[in-house]
N, C-alpha and C positions, 0 to 999 in steps of 0.2 A: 403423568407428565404430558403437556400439550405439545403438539409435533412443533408448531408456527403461532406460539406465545403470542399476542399482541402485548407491547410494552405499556405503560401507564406511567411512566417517570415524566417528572417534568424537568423544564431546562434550570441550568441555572440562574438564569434570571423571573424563575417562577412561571414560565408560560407553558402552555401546552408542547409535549414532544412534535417538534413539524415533519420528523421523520417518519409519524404513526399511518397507518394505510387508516382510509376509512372505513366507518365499525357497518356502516349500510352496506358498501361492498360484499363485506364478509358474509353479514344475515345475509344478501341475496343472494349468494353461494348457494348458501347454507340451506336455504331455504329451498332453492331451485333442486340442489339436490335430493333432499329428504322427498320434495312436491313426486318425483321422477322415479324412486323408489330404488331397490338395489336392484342392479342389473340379473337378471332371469337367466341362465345358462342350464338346459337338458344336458341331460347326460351323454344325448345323439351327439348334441356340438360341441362338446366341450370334455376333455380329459381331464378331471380334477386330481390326477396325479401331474399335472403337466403342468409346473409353477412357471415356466418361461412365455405358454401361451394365455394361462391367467392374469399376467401378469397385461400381455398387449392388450386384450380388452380391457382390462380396468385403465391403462393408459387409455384408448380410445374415448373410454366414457368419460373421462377428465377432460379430454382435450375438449369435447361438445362443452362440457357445464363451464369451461374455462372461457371457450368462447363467446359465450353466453353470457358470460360475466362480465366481458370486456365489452361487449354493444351495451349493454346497459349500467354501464358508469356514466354520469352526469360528466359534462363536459368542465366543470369548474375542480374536476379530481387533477388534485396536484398529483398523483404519480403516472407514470408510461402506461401506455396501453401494452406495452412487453413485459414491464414487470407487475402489472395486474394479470395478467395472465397466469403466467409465472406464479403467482403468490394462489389464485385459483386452482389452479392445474393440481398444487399440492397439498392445498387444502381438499379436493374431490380425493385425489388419490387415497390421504387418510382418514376419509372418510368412507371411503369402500373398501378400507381394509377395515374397518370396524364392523361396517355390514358383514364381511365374508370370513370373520373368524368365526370356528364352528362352534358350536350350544355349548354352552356350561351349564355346570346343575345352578335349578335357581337359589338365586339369594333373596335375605328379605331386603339389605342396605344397596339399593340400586347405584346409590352415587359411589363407592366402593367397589361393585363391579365394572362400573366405567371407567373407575382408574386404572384397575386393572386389566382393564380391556388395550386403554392408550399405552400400557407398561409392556404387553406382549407385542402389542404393534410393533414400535418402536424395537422391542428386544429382538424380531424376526426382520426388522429392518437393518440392524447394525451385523446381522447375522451375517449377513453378504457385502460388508464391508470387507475388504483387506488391511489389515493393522499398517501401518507406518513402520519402512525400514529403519533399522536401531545404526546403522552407519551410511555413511554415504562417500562415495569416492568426489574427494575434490583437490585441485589443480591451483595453486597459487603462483604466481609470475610477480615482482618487484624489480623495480631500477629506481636509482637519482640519479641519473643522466640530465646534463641539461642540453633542451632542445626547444630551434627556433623554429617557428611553424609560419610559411608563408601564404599570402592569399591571391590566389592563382584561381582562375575559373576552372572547375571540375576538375579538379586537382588538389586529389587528400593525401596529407604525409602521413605515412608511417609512425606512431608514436613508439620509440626505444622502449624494451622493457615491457608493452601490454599486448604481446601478444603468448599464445597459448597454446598447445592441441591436447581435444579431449577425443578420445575412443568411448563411447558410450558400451555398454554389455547389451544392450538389446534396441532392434530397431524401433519401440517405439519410448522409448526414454528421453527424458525432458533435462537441458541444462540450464541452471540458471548461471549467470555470467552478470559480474558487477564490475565496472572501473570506477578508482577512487583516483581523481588528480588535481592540482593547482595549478590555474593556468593566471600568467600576469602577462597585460597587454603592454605592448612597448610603445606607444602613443597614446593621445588624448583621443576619444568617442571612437574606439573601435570594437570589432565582432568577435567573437569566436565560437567555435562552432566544430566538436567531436559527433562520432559514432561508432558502431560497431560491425563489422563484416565479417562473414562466415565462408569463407575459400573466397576473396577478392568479389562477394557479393554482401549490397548493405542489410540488414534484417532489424536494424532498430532505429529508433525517429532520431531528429538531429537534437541534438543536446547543448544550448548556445550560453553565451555569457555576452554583455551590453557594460562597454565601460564607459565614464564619462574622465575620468583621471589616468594616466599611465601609471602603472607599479601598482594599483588597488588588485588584488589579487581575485580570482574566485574559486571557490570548490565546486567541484563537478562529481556529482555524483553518476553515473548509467547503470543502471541494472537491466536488463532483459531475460526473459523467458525466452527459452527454442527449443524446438522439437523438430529435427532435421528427418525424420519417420525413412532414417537409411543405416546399416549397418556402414562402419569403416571410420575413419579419421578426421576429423574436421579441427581445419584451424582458425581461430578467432583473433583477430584483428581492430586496436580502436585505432582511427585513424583521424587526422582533424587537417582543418581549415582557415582560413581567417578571416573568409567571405569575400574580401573585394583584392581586387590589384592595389600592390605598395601597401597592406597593412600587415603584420608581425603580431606576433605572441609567443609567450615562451612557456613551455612545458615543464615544472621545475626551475624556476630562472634559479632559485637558490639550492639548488638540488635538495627539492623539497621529495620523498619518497611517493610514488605512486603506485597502485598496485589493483594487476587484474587477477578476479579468480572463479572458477567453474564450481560447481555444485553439481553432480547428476543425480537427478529424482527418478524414481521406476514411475511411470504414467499416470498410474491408478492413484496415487496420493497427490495428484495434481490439477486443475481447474483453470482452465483460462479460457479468455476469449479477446479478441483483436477487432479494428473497427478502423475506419478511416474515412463518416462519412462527415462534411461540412457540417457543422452547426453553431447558430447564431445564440449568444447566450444576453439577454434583456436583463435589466435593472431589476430585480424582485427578490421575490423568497427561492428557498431550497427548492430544487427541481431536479428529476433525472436527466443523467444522460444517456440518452439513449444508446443501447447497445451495449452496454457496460454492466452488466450483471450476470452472475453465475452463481451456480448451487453445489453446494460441497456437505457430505453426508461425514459426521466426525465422530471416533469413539470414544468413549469414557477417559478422560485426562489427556485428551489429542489439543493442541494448538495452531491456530492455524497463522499462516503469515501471508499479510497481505500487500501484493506491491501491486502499483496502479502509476503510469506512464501518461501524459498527456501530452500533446503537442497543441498549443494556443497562442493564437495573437491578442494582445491588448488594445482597444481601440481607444484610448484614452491619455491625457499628459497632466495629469494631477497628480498629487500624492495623498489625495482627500481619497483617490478609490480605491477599491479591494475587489478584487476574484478572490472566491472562497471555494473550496471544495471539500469534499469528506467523502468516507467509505461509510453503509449503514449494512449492519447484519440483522436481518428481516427488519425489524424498526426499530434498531436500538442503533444509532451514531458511535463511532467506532474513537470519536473526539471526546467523548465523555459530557457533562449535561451542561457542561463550558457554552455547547455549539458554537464553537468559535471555529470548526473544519479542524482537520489534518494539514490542510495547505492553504496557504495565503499567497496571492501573489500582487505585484504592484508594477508601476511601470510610468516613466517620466515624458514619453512619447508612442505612436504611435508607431505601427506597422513595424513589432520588431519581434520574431515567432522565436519560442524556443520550448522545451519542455519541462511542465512540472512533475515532480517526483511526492507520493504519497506510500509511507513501509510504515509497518507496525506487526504486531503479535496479537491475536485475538486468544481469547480463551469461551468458545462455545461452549455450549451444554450439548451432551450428545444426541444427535439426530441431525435430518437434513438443515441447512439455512442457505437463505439468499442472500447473498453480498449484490450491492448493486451501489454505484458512484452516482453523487448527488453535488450539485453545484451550485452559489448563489455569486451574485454581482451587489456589491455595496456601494453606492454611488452616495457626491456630494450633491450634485446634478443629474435629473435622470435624462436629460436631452442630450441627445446624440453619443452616447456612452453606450459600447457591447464589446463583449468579448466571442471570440472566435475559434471554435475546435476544427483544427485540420491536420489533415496529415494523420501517420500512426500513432495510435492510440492500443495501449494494451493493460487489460486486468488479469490479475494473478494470482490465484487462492491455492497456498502451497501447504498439506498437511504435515506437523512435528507432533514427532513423540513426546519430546518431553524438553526440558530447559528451563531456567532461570528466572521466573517472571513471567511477564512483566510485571516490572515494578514501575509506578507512576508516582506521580511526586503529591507529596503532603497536600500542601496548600501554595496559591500564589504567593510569590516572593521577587520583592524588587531588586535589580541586582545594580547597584552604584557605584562599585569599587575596578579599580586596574588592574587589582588581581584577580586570579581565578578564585573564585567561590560556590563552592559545590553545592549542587541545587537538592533542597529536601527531600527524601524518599525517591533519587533517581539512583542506588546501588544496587546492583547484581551481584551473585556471586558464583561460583561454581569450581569444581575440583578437578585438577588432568593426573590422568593415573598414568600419559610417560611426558618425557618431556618433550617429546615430537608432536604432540595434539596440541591443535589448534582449537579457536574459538571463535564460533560466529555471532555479532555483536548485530543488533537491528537497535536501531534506535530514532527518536522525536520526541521536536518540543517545540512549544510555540515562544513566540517573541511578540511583546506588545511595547513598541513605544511612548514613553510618554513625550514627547518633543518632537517637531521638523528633522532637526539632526542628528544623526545617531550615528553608533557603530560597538555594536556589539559581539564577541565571539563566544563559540561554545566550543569542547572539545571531552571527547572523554581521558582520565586516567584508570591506570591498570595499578593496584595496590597487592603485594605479597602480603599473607596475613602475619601479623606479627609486624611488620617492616614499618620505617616512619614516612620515609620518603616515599612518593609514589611516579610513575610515567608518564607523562603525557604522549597520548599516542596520537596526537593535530601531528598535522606537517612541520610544525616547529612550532616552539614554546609561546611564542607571541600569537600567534596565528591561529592557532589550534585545529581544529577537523573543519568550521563550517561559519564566514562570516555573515553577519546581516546590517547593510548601511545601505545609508539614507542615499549616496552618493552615484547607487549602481543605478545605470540606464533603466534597468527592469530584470526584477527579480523576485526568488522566492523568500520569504519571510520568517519559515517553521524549517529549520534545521531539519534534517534527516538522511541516512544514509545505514548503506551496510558494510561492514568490513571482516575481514576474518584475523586475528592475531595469534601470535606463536609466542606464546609467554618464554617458554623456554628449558621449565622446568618443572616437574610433579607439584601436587598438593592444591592447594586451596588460594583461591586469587578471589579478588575483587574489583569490579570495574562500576565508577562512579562519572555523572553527567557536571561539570560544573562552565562554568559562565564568566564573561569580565565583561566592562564598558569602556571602550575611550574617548581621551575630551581631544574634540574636535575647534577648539578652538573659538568656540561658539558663546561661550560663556565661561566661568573661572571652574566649574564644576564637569563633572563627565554627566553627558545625557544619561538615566538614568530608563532600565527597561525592565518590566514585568515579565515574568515567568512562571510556568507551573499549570495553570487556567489546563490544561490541557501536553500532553506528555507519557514514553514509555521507554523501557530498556530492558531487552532481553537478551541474554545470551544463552547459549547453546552450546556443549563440548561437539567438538570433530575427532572421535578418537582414532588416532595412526594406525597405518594396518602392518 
């Protein structure tokens, strides 16, 4: 098994994977290293029982061939010069573990013992892995309270209901924290604008909605990662705004349920990294963002979940343009060979900042991999058209034992009807052994219009097996979990979010993705929207303690 596979799939529309590293890069690694030979260590300098100081020089010697790799990339290399690095670094590394495994008797099938050369590697790599905890303590909070949220300068309300305290068991323990809510603006073109605070400080990027209609509702998703690296109590707070003097929103206007909840992970099965500096993103192809990649080592049947946070302005007022994004695991697109991205975002004017949201469930093979975020711009016009990264930004590569999937869906499928229609091969299923566990739900799906005006919702339901009837678990029946219309000032496109639900009762449940369109009054017919191209759903038991 190779450590950093290079992929060879093409997309779906037949072209070359654009997420692949170049194959020159690699030979000159490759090359450079073999040229340089394995590293020499006497017996004088070095302890060969001492695997933590063998270990810093072979990182040293990586870091030179890595640097080395990064001055001579041609300037026309579509990846970072941090995640060439990166990609270097750990290609050296296993390749000096193949130097430094000790003689085996010889064989005559050399290609045979090279495999089993990379089989012991990798098996002495995962050796110092820590497994993924089998439960995790988490914290759920709910209200439908209805609340009005006024827009005052530097003055954020309280939202009823979403707040929390988690005690973590060790100081360097990771929470992850998600709010789910509906927010409807009470006027025509107004803001709104939540977050998250951690003892009456903020710790996550602002999270906004852009209406052009009063009563068009939105769902807000916020997830954040934190790592407070302190024993004791902390309480978490989502807190919102309305951005200017004299505008309103209401939180629940229909006492739609909202709900916050904590997760704590132990350290070591977790990956992130944070970033906030400006960048300017041009009309082209996939390109990284810089800063936004991390490497996560996984074991045999581990899954990993991946949440990635952006904060961006749109410089644009078409509905001809698209910001695209995607997560790629070493060069494999985490959208599947659609490339169509994880997120899509649009926008009807200019200067209006808020955050996109990209979650999913990977299933690796085990060994290290590099997750790294990649971003394109679609333009009708490439003149004067960019989009703009500012503000907190955060990636998050969180290891799971085990769960449901994901399941991704058959094939594209148009969706035309008022009613809900459940979309092909989006069911999960999974068993509660009391009736107190809970279940954590991740899910995505893209949406492709085919018209100017649209209005599409998604939502999941929850099915008992055996049962005819099933629940929908949207903020309300008509509504569901996640709208996408033509009409919003500027927003996300691809559905996605996470929540956790308490079925109620033991045994065997099922949770299915389904879809409706409605007629906007535009024509005699409901706009009609494609689905599927790209999509996932997994769930996971929380078993009660």
């Amino acid at each position: 098994m190779v450590l950093m596979e290079v992929s060879d799939l093409l997309t779906h529309a037949g072209y070359p994977n654009p997420h692949r590293c170049s194959e020159e890069m690699r030979e000159e690694a490759l090359r450079k290293s073999q040229a340089e030979g394995p590293p020499c260590f006497s017996k004088e300098d070095v302890d060969v029982e001492d695997p933590e100081h063998e270990h810093k020089l072979m990182a040293a010697e990586a870091a030179k061939a890595a640097d080395a790799a990064v001055a001579a990339a041609p300037e026309d290399q579509v990846l970072s010069k941090q995640v060439l690095w990166q990609k270097a670094f750990i290609a050296e590394m296993a390749n000096q573990s193949n130097l430094k495994l000790p003689p085996q008797a010889e064989v005559e099938d050399s290609e045979s013992q090279t495999s089993e050369d990379q089989m012991e590697v990798l098996q002495r790599l995962l050796e110092t892995v820590t497994p993924c905890a089998s439960t995790y303590p988490v914290t759920v909070t709910q209200a439908t309270d209805r609340q009005r949220v006024e827009g005052k300068a530097d003055h954020w309300t309280p939202l009823k209901g979403s707040q929390l305290v988690v005690k973590p068991a060790n100081e360097e323990d990771c929470i992850l924290l998600v709010a789910n809510m509906l927010i409807t603006p009470e006027s025509d073109r107004e803001e709104s604008h939540v977050l998250l605070r951690r003892d009456d400080r903020a710790i996550s990027s602002f999270f906004s909605s852009y209406s052009r209609q009063r009563s068009w509702s939105h769902h807000i998703c916020l997830p954040w990662l934190d790592q407070p690296l302190k024993r004791g109590e902390f309480e978490y707070q989502v807190v919102g705004n309305a951005g200017r003097e004299g505008s309103h929103y209401f939180v629940g206007e229909k006492k739609e349920r909202r709900q916050l909840f904590s997760l704590v992970l132990e350290a070591f099965q977790v990956s992130w990294v944070e970033d906030d500096e400006v960048l300017s993103l041009p009309p082209g192809p996939w390109q990284d963002v810089n800063g936004l990649h991390e490497v996560v080592t996984t074991l045999p049947g581990e899954k990993v979940l991946v949440l990635c946070t952006l904060h961006y302005v749109a410089n644009w007022s078409s509905e001809l343009n698209r910001g695209r994004f995607t997560v790629v695991r070493d060069d494999l697109g985490l959208d599947g060979l659609a490339d169509r991205g994880l997120q899509s975002v649009r926008a009807l004017g200019p200067s209006q900042p808020r955050t996109l949201l990209m979650a999913t469930v990977d299933e690796p093979p085990p060994g290290p991999h590099l997750y790294r975020v990649r971003a394109a711009l679609t333009t009708d016009e490439e003149s004067g058209v960019s989009l703009t990264l500012q503000g907190e930004r955060q990636l998050a590569l969180i290891r799971l034992p085990s769960g449901t999937g994901p399941v991704r869906p058959t094939e594209p499928v148009e969706i035309h009807d008022a009613t809900w229609a459940e979309i092909p091969g989006m069911a999960a299923s999974c068993s509660l052994r009391r009736p107190r566990d809970r279940v954590l739900l991740v899910y995505h799906i893209d949406c492709n219009p085919l018209s100017y005006f649209y209005e599409a919702h998604f939502t999941i339901f929850r099915r008992k097996e055996g049962a005819v009837s099933a629940q929908n678990l949207g903020f309300s029946e008509e509504f569901g979990l996640d709208m996408v219309f033509s009409d919003y000032g500027a927003s996300s496109e691809y559905p996605v979010g996470l929540l956790v639900d308490t079925p109620g009762s033991q045994g065997p449940w099922t949770y299915y993705m389904a879809a409706r369109v409605a007629n906007l009054g535009t024509s005699t017919e409901n706009p009609p929207v494609v689905v599927g191209y790209s999509g996932a759903l997994f769930a996971m038991t929380l078993p009660s303690r």
